[in-house]
matplotlib code that plots the C-alpha trace (Angstrom):
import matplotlib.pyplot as plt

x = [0.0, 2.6, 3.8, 0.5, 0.3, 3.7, 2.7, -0.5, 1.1, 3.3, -0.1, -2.0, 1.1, 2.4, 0.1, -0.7, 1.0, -0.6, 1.3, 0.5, 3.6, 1.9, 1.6, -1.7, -2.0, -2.1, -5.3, -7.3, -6.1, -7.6, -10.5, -10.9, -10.2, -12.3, -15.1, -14.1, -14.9, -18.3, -19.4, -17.9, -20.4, -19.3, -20.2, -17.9, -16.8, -15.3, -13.2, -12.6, -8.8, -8.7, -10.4, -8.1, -5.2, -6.8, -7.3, -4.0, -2.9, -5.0, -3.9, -0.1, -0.2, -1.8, 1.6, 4.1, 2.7, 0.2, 2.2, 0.2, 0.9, -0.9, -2.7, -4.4, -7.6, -9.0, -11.9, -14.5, -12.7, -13.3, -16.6, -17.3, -15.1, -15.8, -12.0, -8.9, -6.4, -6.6, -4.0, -3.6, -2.7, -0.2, -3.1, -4.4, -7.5, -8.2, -9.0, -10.3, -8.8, -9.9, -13.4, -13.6, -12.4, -15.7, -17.9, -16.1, -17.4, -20.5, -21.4, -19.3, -16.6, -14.6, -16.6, -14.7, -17.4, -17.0, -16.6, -13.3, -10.3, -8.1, -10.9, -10.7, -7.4, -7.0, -10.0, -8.8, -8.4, -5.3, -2.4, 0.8, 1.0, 4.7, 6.0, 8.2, 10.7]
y = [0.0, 2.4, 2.2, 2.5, 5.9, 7.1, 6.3, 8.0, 11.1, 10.9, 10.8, 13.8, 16.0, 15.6, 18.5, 19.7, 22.0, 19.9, 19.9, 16.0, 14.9, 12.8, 15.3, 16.0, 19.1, 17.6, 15.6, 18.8, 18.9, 15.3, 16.2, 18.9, 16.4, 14.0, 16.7, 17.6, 14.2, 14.4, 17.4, 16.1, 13.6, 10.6, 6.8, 5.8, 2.5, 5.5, 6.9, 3.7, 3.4, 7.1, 6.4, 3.0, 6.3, 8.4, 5.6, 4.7, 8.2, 8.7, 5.2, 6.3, 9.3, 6.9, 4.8, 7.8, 10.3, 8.5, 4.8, 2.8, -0.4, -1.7, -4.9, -7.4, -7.9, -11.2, -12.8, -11.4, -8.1, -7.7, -8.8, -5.6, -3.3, -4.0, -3.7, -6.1, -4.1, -1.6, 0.1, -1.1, 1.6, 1.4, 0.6, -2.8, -1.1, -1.4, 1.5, 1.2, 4.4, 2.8, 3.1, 5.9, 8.0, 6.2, 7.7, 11.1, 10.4, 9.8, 12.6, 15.4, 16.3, 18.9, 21.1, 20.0, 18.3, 14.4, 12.8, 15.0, 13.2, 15.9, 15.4, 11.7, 12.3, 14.9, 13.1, 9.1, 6.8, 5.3, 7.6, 7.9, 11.9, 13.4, 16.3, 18.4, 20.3]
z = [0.0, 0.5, -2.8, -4.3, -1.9, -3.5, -6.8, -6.4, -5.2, -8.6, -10.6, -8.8, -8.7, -12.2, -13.5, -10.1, -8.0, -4.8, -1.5, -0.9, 1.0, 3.6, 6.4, 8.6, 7.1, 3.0, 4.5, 4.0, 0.2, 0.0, 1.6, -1.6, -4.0, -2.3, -2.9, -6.7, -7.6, -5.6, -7.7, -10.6, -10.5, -12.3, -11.3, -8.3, -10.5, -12.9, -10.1, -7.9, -8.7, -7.6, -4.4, -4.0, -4.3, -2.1, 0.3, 0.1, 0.8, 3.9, 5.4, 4.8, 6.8, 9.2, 9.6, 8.4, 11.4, 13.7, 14.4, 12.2, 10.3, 7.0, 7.5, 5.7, 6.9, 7.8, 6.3, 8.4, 8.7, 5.2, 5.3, 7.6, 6.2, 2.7, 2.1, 1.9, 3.5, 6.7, 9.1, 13.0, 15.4, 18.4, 20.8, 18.4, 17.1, 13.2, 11.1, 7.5, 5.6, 2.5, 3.5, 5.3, 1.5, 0.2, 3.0, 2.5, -1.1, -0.7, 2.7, 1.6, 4.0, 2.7, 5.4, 8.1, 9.2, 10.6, 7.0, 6.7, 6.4, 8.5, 11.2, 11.1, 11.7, 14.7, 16.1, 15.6, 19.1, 19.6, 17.5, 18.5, 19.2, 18.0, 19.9, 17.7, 20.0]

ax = plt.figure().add_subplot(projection="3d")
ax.plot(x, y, z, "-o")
ax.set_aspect("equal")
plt.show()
């Protein structure tokens, strides 16, 4: 998964100016791409490898800033996620950044409302919280 975040990145930013480089902060420009395709409008099976991207992305800052690890899911993890792969946090719970892109999707979230990705984030159990000094 984290190449398919890097090589996502490499996609969106080759004619894009976007400042995707896997900090909290870039989660905000997800959440606006997240709602361009929304308005755009077209059939989520025309953007899913976008949203597989997106996913990706999200779940990377997961592990690169909050102490996460990707995961395979098990079978009945998938059956309830809907997803094959997740991202464990430091304390053992399983998140499903992969999913939670989708729900963006389809509630809007852009807002800052509780479909945002940056407020998934800053609000998710069980993170590792970094001090900068």
């Amino acid at each position: 998964m984290r190449e398919r975040a890097r090589v996502f990145v490499a996609h969106v930013t080759a004619r894009n100016r976007l400042p995707l480089d896997f900090s909290v902060a870039s989660l905000r420009i997800a959440d606006f791409l997240i709602e361009g395709l929304r308005k755009g409008g077209r059939p989520r099976a025309e953007i899913a490898g976008t949203l597989f991207g997106l996913g990706a992305y999200v779940g990377e800052v997961l592990v690169r800033r909050a102490g996460a690890v990707w995961v395979d899911f098990d079978e009945e993890q998938r059956k309830f996620f809907g997803q094959p792969v997740g991202v464990r946090m430091p304390d053992g719970r399983v998140w499903n950044p992969l999913g939670k892109v989708v729900n963006c999707l389809e509630r809007g979230g852009a807002d800052g409302s509780e479909d945002s990705l940056q407020t998934f984030y800053l609000t998710l159990p069980g993170r590792v919280v970094r001090t900068v000094y």
